[in-house]
VEXFIKE-80014 format. One record per residue (C-alpha): x, y negated, z negated; residue in one letter; residue number from 0. Coordinates in pm, whole numbers, plus 50000, padded with zeros to 5 digits. Layout:
! VEXFIKE-80014
u->X	v->Y	w->Z	residu->A	num->NUM
...
! end
This chain:
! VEXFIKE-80014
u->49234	v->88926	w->64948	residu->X	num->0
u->49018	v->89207	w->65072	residu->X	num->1
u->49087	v->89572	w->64977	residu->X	num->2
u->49070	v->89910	w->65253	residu->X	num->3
u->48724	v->89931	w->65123	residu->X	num->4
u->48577	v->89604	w->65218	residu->X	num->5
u->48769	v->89558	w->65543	residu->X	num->6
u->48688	v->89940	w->65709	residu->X	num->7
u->48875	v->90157	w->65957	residu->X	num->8
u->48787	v->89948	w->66249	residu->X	num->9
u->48870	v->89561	w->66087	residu->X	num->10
u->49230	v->89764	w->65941	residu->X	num->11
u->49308	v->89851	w->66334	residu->X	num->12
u->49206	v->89509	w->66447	residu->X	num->13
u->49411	v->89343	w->66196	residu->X	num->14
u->49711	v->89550	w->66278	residu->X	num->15
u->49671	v->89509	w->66677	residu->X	num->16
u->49660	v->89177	w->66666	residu->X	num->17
u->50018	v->89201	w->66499	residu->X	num->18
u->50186	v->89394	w->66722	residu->X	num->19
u->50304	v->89259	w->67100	residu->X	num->20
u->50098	v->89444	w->67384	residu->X	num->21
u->50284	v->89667	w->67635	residu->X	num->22
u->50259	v->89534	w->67943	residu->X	num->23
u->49990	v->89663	w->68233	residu->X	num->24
u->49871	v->89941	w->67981	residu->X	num->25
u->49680	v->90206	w->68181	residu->X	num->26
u->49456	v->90252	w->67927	residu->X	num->27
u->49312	v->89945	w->67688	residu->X	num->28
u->49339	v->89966	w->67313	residu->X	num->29
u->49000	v->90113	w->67141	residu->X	num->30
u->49006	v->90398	w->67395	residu->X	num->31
u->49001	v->90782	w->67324	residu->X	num->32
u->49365	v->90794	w->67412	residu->X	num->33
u->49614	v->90604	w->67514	residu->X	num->34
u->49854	v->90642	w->67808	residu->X	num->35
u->50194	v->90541	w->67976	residu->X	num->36
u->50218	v->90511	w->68356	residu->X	num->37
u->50473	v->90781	w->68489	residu->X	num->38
u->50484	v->90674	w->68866	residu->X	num->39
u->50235	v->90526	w->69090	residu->X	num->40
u->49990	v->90827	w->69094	residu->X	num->41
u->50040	v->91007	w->68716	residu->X	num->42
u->49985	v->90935	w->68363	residu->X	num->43
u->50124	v->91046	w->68051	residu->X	num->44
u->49816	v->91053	w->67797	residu->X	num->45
u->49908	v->91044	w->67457	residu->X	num->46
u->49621	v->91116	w->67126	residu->X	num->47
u->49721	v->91099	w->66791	residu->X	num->48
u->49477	v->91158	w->66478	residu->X	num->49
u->49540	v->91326	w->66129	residu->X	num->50
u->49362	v->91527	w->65892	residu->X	num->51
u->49360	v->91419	w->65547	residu->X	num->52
u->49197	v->91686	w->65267	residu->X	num->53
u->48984	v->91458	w->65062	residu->X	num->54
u->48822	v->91348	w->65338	residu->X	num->55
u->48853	v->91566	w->65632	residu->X	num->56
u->48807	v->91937	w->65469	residu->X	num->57
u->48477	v->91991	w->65335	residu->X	num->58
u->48410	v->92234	w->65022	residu->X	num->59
u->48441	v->92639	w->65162	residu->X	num->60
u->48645	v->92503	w->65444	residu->X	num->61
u->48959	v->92716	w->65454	residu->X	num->62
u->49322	v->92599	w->65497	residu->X	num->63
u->49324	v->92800	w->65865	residu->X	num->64
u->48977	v->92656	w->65941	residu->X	num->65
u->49103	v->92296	w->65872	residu->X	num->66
u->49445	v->92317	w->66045	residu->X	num->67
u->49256	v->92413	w->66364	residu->X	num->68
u->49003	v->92137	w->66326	residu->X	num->69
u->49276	v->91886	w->66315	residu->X	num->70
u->49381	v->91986	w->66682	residu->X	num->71
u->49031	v->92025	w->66804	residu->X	num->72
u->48971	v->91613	w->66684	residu->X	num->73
u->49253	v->91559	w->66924	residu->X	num->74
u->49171	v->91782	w->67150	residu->X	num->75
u->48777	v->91612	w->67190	residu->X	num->76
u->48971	v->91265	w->67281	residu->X	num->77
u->49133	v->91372	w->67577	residu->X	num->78
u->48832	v->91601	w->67681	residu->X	num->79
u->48635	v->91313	w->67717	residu->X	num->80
u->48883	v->91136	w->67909	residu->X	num->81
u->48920	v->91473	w->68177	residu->X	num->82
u->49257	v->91557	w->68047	residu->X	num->83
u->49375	v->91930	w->67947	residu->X	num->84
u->49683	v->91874	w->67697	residu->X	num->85
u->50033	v->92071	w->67715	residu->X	num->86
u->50198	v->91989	w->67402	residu->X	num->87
u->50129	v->91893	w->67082	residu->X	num->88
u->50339	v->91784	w->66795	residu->X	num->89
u->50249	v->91814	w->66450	residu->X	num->90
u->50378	v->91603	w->66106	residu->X	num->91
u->50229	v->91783	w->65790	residu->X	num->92
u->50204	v->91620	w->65423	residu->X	num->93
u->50192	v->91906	w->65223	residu->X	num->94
u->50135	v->91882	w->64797	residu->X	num->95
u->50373	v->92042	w->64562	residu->X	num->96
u->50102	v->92305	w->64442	residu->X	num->97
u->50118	v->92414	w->64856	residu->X	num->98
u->50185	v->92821	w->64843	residu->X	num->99
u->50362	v->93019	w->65117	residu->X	num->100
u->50038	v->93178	w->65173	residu->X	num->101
u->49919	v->92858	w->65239	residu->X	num->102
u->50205	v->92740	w->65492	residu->X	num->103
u->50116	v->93062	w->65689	residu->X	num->104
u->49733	v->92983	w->65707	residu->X	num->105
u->49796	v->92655	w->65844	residu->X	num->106
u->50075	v->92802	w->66094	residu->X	num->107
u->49803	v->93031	w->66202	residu->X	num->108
u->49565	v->92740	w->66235	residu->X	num->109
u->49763	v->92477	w->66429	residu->X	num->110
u->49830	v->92793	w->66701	residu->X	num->111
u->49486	v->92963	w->66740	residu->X	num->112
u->49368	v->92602	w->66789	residu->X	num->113
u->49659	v->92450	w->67051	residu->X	num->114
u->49603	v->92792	w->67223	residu->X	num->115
u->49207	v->92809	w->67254	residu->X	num->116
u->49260	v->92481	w->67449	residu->X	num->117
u->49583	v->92564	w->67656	residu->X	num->118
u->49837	v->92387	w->67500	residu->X	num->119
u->50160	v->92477	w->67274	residu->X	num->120
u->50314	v->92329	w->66929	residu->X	num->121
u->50694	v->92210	w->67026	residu->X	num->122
u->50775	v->92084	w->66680	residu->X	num->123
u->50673	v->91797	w->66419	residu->X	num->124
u->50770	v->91691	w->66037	residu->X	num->125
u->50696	v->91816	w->65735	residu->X	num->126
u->50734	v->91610	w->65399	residu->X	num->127
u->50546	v->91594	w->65039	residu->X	num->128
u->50249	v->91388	w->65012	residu->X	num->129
u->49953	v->91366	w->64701	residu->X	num->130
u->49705	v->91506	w->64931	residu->X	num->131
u->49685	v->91746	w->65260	residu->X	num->132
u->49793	v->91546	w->65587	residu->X	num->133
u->49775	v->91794	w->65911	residu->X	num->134
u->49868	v->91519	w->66179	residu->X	num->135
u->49831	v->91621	w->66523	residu->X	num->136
u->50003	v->91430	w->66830	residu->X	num->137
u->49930	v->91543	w->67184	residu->X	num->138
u->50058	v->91495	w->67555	residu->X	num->139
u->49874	v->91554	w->67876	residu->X	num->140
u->49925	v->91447	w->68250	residu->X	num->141
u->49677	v->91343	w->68498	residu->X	num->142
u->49604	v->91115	w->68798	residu->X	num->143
u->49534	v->90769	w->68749	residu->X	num->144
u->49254	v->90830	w->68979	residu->X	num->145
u->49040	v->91085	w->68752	residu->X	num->146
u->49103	v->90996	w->68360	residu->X	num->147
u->48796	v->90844	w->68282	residu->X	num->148
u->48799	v->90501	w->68040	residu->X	num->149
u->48519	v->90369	w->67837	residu->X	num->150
u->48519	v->90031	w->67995	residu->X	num->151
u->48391	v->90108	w->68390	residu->X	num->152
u->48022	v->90233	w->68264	residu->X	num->153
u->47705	v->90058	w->68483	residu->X	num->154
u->47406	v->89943	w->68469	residu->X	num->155
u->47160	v->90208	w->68624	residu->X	num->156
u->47371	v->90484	w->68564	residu->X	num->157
u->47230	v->90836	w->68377	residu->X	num->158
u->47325	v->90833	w->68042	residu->X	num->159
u->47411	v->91214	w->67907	residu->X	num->160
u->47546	v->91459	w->67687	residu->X	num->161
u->47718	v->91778	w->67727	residu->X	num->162
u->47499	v->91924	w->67390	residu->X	num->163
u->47249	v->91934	w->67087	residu->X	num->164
u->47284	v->91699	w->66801	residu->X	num->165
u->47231	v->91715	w->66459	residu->X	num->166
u->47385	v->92038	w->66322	residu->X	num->167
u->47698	v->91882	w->66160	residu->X	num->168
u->47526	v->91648	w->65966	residu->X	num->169
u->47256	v->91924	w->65814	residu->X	num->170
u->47534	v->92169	w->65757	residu->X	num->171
u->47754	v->91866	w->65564	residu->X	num->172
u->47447	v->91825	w->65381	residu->X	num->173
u->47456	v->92189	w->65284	residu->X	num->174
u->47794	v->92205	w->65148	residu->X	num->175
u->47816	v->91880	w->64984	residu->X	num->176
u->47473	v->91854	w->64801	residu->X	num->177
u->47505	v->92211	w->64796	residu->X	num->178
u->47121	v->92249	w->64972	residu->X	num->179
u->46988	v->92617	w->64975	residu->X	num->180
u->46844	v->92692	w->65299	residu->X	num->181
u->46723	v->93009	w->65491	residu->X	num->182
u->47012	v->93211	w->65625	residu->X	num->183
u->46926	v->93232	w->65988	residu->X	num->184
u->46978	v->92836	w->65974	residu->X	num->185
u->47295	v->92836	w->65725	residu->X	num->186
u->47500	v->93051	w->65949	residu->X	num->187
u->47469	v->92781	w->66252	residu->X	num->188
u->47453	v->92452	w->66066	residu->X	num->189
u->47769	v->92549	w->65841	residu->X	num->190
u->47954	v->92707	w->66157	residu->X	num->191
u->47925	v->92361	w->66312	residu->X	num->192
u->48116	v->92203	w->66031	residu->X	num->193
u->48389	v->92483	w->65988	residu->X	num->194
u->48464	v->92603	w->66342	residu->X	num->195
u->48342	v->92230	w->66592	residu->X	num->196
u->48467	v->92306	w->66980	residu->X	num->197
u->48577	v->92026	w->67206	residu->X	num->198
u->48455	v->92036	w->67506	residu->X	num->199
u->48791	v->92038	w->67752	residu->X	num->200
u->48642	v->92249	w->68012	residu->X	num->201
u->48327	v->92026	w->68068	residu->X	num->202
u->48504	v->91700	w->68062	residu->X	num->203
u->48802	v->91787	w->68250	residu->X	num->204
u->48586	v->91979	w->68515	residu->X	num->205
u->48330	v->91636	w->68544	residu->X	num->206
u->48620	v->91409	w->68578	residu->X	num->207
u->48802	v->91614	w->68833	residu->X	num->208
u->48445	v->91634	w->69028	residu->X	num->209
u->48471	v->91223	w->69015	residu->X	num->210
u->48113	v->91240	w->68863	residu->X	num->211
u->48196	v->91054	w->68561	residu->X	num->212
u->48207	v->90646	w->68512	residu->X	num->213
u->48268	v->90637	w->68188	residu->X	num->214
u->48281	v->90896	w->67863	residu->X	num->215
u->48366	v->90873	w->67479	residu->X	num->216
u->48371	v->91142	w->67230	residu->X	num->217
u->48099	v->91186	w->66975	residu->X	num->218
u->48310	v->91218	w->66693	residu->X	num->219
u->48149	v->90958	w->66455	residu->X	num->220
u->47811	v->91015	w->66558	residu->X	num->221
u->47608	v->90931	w->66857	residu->X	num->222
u->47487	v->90625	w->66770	residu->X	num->223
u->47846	v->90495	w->66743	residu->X	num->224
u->47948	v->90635	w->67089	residu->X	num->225
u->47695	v->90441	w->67226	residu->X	num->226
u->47773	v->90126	w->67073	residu->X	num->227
u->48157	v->90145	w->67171	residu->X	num->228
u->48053	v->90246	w->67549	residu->X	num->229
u->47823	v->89938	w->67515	residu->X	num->230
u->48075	v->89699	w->67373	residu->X	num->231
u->48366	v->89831	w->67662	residu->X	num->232
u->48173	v->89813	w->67998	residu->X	num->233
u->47944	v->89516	w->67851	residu->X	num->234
u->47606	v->89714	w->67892	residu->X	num->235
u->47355	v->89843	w->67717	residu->X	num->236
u->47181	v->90151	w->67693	residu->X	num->237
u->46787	v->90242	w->67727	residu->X	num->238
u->46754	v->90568	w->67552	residu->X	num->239
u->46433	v->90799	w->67560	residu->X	num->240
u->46567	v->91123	w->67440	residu->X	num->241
u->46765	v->91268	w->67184	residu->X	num->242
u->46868	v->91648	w->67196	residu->X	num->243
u->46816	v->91803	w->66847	residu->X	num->244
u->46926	v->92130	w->66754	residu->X	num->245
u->46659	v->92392	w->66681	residu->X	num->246
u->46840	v->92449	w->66316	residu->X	num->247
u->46906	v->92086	w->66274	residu->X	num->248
u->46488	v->92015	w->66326	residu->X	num->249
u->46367	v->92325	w->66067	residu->X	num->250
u->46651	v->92194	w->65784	residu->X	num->251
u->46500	v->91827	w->65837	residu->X	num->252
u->46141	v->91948	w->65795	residu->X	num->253
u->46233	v->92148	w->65454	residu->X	num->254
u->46351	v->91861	w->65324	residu->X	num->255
u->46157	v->91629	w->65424	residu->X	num->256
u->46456	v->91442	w->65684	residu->X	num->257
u->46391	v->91252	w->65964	residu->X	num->258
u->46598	v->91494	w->66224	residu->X	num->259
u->46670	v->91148	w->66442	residu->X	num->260
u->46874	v->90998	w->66168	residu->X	num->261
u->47052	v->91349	w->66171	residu->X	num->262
u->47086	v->91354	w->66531	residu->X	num->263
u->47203	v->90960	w->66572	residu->X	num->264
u->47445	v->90913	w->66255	residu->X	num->265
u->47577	v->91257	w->66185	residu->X	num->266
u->47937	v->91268	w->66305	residu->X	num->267
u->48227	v->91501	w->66417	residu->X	num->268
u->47998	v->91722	w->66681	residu->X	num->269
u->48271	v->91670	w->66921	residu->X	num->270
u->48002	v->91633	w->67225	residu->X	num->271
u->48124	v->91426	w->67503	residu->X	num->272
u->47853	v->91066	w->67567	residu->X	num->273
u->47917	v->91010	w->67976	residu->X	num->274
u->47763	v->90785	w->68211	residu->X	num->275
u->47714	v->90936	w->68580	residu->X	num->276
u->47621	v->90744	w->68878	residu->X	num->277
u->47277	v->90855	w->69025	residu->X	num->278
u->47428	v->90985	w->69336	residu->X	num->279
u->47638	v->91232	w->69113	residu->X	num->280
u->47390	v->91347	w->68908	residu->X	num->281
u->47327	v->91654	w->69088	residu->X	num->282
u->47726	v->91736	w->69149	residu->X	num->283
u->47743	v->91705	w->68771	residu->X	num->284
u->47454	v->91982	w->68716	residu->X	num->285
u->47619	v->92205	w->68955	residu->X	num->286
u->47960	v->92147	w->68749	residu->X	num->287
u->47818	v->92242	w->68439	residu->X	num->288
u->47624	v->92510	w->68544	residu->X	num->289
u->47905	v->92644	w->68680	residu->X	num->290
u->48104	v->92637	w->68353	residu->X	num->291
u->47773	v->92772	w->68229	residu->X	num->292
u->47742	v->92499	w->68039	residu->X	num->293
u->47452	v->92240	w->68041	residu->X	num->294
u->47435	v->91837	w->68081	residu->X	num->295
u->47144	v->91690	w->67887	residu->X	num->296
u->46986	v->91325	w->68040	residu->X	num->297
u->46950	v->91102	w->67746	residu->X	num->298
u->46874	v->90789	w->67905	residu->X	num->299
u->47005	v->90489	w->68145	residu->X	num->300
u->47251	v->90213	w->68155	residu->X	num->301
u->47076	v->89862	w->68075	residu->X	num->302
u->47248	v->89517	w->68203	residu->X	num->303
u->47103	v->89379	w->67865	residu->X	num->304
u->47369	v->89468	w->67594	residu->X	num->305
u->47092	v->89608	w->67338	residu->X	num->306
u->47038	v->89989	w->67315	residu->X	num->307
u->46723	v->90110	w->67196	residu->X	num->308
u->46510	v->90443	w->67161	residu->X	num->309
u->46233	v->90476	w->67268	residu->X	num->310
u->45991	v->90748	w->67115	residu->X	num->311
u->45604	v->90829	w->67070	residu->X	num->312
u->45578	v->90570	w->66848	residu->X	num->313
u->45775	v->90305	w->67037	residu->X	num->314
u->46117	v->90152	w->67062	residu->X	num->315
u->46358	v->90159	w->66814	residu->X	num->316
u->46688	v->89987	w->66800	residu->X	num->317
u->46978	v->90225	w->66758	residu->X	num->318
u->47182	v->90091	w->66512	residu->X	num->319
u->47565	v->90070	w->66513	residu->X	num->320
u->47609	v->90306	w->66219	residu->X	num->321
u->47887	v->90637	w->66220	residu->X	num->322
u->48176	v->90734	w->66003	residu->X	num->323
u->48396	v->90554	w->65917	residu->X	num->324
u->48753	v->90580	w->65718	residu->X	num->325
u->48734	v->90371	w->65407	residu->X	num->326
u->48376	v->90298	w->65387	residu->X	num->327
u->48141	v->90618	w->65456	residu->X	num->328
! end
């Protein structure tokens, strides 16, 4: 019998769906961002759940405040990429014996400056002992059936883009965990990425409710991953011919000798939204983000052929499906 290890995050859920009896007409397919319950004709309840777990969740120098706010922002990122602002959030915490009352209030102040940077409120949870630091977040938003925006309804000849740079979470992961000195007008951004990460709720509820959007994903286990799960849903591919690096993410990969790509493409939890636009949108989506004084970048297009590749100076490269992933990265 396989162990966690062997079978990974994504075989565990499979496993486990195809166990359980589907709710009828769901709004929103299983393997989306969020999931959702159909309210009337016109509205949706969109629910998110994800948890925070210390070991692997809250890098070293991360503190207690800093990681109960990044367990609402991973929440928060899912429904931004589906164009939905959240109102409440509930929150079950697994807290270990050694657990201070210092601590309690860090994680108090957390949990609010987070639900409140994106709108929302805390209206209650559970709290219970565990080995290890759980921070559990649940959220509930509303929308129209007519703007929340799936993976699945992606096509081919649509722009593939981003709403920002890649690459900084990885090199400032690399920092803490292999402990990699670097100068300190670079450790300041790259480390910033991994302690204080923003979803971006304002861009993607502001595309979707400009109906400029045909599909989106969050880019929370990497880029290359949020390609391959748009690809897999709307049964397309993707021809890729640029990558947005950050500035900081490009000098740490030349000190040590990194190819910045494999930074940019397999990082992880840079909470950028991955969206597909229809041509005739693309310049309502630039106005949009401009607007928010934000920026889109164009990454690419949407292939019929289901392969998704890079092309570069050198020439095309397949992307490969690699990201985090609970149990085996």
């Amino acid at each position: 019998m396989r162990k966690a290890t062997e079978l990974g995050e994504r075989r565990i859920i499979e496993i486990i769906k195809n166990r359980i009896e589907t709710m009828p007409e769901m709004p929103v397919p299983f393997g989306d961002d969020v999931s959702a319950v159909r309210i009337n004709r016109s509205t949706l309840a969109v629910l998110k759940t994800d948890m925070l777990v210390g070991k692997t969740d809250v890098p070293p120098g991360m503190s207690l405040r800093q990681a109960a706010r990044k367990a609402v922002v991973m929440n928060v990122s899912d429904f931004a990429a589906k164009g939905v602002s959240p109102v409440a959030v509930m929150v079950a915490l697994g807290l270990p014996r050694s657990c201070t009352e210092d601590d309690v209030e860090q994680i108090g102040l957390g949990l609010n400056e987070g639900v409140r940077e994106y709108g929302a409120h805390v209206v209650g949870g559970d709290t219970g002992e565990a080995s290890d630091l759980v921070i559990s977040c649940s959220l509930l938003g509303f929308c129209s059936n007519r703007t929340l925006v799936k993976r699945s309804t992606a096509k081919p000849d649509d722009i593939v883009a981003v709403t920002g740079e890649f690459g900084k979470t990885a090199a400032g992961l690399k920092i803490l965990l292999e402990q990699k000195a670097v100068p300190k007008e670079i450790e300041k951004p790259l480390v910033d990425a991994v302690y204080l990460p923003k979803a971006r709720l304002k861009e993607g509820t502001a595309l979707a409710k400009a109906g400029a959007l045909t599909a989106s994903v969050d880019s929370s286990d990497g880029l290359a991953w949020s390609l391959h799960e748009l690809s897999v849903a709307s049964s397309v591919g993707f021809r890729i011919d640029d990558v947005p690096l950050s500035p900081e993410a490009i000098k740490f990969a030349r000190i040590f000798g990194l190819n910045p790509l494999e930074l940019g493409l397999y990082g992880g939890e840079e909470y950028e939204l991955v969206v597909t636009v229809n041509p005739e949108c693309w310049g309502k989506a630039e106005s949009v983000m401009k607007n928010l004084g934000s920026h889109l970048f164009r990454i690419g297009t949407v292939t019929k052929e289901r392969k998704i590749e890079l092309t570069t100076k050198k020439g095309t490269l397949t992307i490969k499906p690699k990201g985090w992933e609970h149990f085996k990265s």
